[in-house]
N, C-alpha and C positions, 0 to 999 in steps of 0.2 A: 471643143476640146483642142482642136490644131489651130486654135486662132489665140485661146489661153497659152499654148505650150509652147507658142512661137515657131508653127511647123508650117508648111505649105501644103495645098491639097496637092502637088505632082511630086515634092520631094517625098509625103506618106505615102502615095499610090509605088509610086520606085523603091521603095523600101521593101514594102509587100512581096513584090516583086524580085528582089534581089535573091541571087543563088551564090554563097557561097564559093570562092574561089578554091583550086585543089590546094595551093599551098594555105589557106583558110580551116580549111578540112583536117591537113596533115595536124597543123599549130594545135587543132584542138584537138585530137586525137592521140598526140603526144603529150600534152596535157594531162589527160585521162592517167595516162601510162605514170608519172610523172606523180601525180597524186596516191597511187598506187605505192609505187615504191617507196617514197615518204610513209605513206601509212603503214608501210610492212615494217619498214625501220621505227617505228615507233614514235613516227614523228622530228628521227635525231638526223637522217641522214641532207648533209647542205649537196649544194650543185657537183662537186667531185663525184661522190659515189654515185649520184644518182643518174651521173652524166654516164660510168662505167658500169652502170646497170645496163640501163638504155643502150649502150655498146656490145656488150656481151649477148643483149637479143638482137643484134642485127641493125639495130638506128644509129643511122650517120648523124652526130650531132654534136655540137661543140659544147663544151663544159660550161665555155660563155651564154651562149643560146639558154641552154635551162636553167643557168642563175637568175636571165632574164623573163625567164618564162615562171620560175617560181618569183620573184618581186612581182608578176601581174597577177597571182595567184593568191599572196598575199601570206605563204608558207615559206620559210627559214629554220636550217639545222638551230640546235638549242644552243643559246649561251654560252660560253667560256667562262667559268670565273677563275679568276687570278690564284695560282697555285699559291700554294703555304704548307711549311712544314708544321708538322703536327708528332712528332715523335722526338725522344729527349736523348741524351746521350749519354753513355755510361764512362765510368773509370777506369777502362781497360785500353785505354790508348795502344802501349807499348807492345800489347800481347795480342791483340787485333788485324789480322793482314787483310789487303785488299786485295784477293787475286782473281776477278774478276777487271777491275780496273776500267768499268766502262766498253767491254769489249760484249754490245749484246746482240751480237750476232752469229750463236753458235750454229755447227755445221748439220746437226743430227738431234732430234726428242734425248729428252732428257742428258745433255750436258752439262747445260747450267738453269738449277730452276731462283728463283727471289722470291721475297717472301715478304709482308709488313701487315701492320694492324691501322685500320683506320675507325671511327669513333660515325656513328650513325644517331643521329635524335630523334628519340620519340616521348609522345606525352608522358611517356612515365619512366622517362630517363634516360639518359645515352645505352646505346649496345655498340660493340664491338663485332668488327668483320674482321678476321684475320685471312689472308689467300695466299697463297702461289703458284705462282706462274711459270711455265718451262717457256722461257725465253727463245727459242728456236720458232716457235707459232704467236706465241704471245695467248696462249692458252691457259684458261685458271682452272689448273688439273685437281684444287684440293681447298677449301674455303669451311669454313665455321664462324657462326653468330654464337657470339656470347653475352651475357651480362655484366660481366667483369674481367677485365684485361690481364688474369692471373695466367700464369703459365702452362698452365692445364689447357689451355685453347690452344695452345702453339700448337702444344707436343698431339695434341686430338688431329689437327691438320698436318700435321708431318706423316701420320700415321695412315689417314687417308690417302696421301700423294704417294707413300710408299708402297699401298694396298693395290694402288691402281697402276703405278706406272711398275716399269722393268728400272732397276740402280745398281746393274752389275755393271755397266761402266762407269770410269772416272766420272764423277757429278759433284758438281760444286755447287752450293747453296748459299744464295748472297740473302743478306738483311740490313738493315739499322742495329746501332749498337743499344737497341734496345735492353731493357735488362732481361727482358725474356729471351730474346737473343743469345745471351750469353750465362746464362742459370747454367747449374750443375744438368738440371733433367736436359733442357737441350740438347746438351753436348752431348750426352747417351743416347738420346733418342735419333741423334745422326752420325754415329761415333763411325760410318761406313761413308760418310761424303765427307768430301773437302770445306769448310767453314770459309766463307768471304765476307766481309765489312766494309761498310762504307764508311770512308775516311770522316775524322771528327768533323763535324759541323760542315758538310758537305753531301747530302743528300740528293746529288744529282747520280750518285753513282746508284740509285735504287731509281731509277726516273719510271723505267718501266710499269713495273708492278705500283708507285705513286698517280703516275699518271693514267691507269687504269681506274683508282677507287676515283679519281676526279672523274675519270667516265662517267662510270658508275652512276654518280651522284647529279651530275650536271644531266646527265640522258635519262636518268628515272628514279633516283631516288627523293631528289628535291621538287619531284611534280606533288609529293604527295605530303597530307600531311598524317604522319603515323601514330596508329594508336598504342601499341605496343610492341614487344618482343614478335609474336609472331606474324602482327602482319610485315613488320620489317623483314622475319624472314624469310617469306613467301614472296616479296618482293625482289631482293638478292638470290632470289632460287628463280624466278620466271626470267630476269635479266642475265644471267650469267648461265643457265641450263636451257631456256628456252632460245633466248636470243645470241646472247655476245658468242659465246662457243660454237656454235651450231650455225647462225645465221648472219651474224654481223660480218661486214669485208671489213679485211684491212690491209693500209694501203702498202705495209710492210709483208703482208702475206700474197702478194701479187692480186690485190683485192678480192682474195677468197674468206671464207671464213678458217678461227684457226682449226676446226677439224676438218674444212676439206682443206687445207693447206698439208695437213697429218697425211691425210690418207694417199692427197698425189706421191707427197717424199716416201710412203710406204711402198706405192705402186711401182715407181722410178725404181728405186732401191732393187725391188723384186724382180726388174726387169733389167738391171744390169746384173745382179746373181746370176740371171738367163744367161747371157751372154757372156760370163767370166764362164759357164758349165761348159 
């Protein structure tokens, strides 16, 4: 066999032989670690997070080290696909303000929540995700699957985000000039917040809440191929209730997730109350 495999009988005896070096030891035991956290992310997180994974337990290790450690490994965060808009604009130019204006970094929950519908495919025909997001966490406080992109889906998720959160202060609510957007029911059903729009044919001012359904879809919607209504909604229910809210970092929320991003600014909050008493 070592004469076929091109091997020496003293370089296979030394082989045999061989113990492992500590730094040999460490590599593969952060590895392990390394594979782990990948697995918990669902497979989605690249070398940043998993580097301030790794950090947050105590391992000294560079961001570089386990991008290089996962290329030997043979595992990589999921794809990027190239953004595109997917929402249409309406005829209300003139009467439409933007007073969010790109500013999505408010101070406190519930300031400024966004809002948009994105289009989901399964074998027996598109469904509709409608969400919003309180932009202070990046948290999707209020979502519904539909079948059809009628207005009754909006005003069903306004109602839940109203249900759940507190909106006795100033709250502004940004969207697309979708025409759901701007329906008669809409406007009543938030006749207590501020209305914001994104400027015609410019839908960077919604980035947030856009760039989330592209999450969404790039991290776990597009692994699968759906059979209908509800396994897609079981699926937007285990991603955004199980993981994104709960357990996903982000890198805007000092790599926590957005409710424990929530509940530190709770904590803080209650502990400078302390201290004004």
């Amino acid at each position: 066999m070592l004469r076929i495999l091109g091997v020496s009988r003293s370089g296979y005896r030394a082989w045999l032989k061989h113990v492992p070096s500590d730094m040999q030891e460490r590599k593969e035991a952060v590895k392990v670690r390394i594979q782990d956290i990948y697995d918990d992310s669902k497979q989605n997180y690249g070398a940043p997070k998993i580097a301030k994974e790794l950090q947050k337990n105590g391992e000294v290790i560079a961001e570089r080290t386990v991008g290089k450690y996962m290329k030997e490994m043979g595992i990589k965060a999921q794809w990027i696909k190239p953004w595109t808009v997917t929402t249409k604009d309406s005829d209300f130019s003139n009467k439409l303000h933007n007073l969010l204006d790109q500013r999505f970094n408010p101070d406190r929950p519930n300031a400024v929540w966004c809002s948009d519908i994105t289009y989901i495919w399964t074998r027996e025909g598109f469904v509709y995700l409608t969400s919003i997001m309180d932009l202070f966490s990046r948290k999707i406080i209020a979502w519904t699957l539909s079948k059809t992109m009628e207005v009754s889906s909006v005003i069903d998720t306004i109602n839940k985000a109203k249900a759940r959160r507190s909106t006795d202060l100033p709250l502004i609510l940004h969207s697309d000039r979708g025409s759901q957007y701007v329906s008669r029911e809409y406007k009543k059903a938030t006749e207590k917040m501020q209305l914001s729009y994104s400027k015609k044919a410019f839908p960077w001012d919604n980035a947030c809440i856009e760039s989330f359904h592209s999450l969404l879809k790039r991290e776990w919607i597009n692994r699968f191929k759906i059979r209908d209504y509800q396994q897609a909604n079981r699926l937007v229910f285990e991603y955004i209730e199980a993981f994104y809210n709960t357990k996903r970092i982000h890198g805007y929320c000092g790599y926590m997730s957005p409710n424990d991003f929530e509940s530190l600014y709770e904590k803080t909050k209650d502990s400078r109350l302390q201290l004004a008493g």
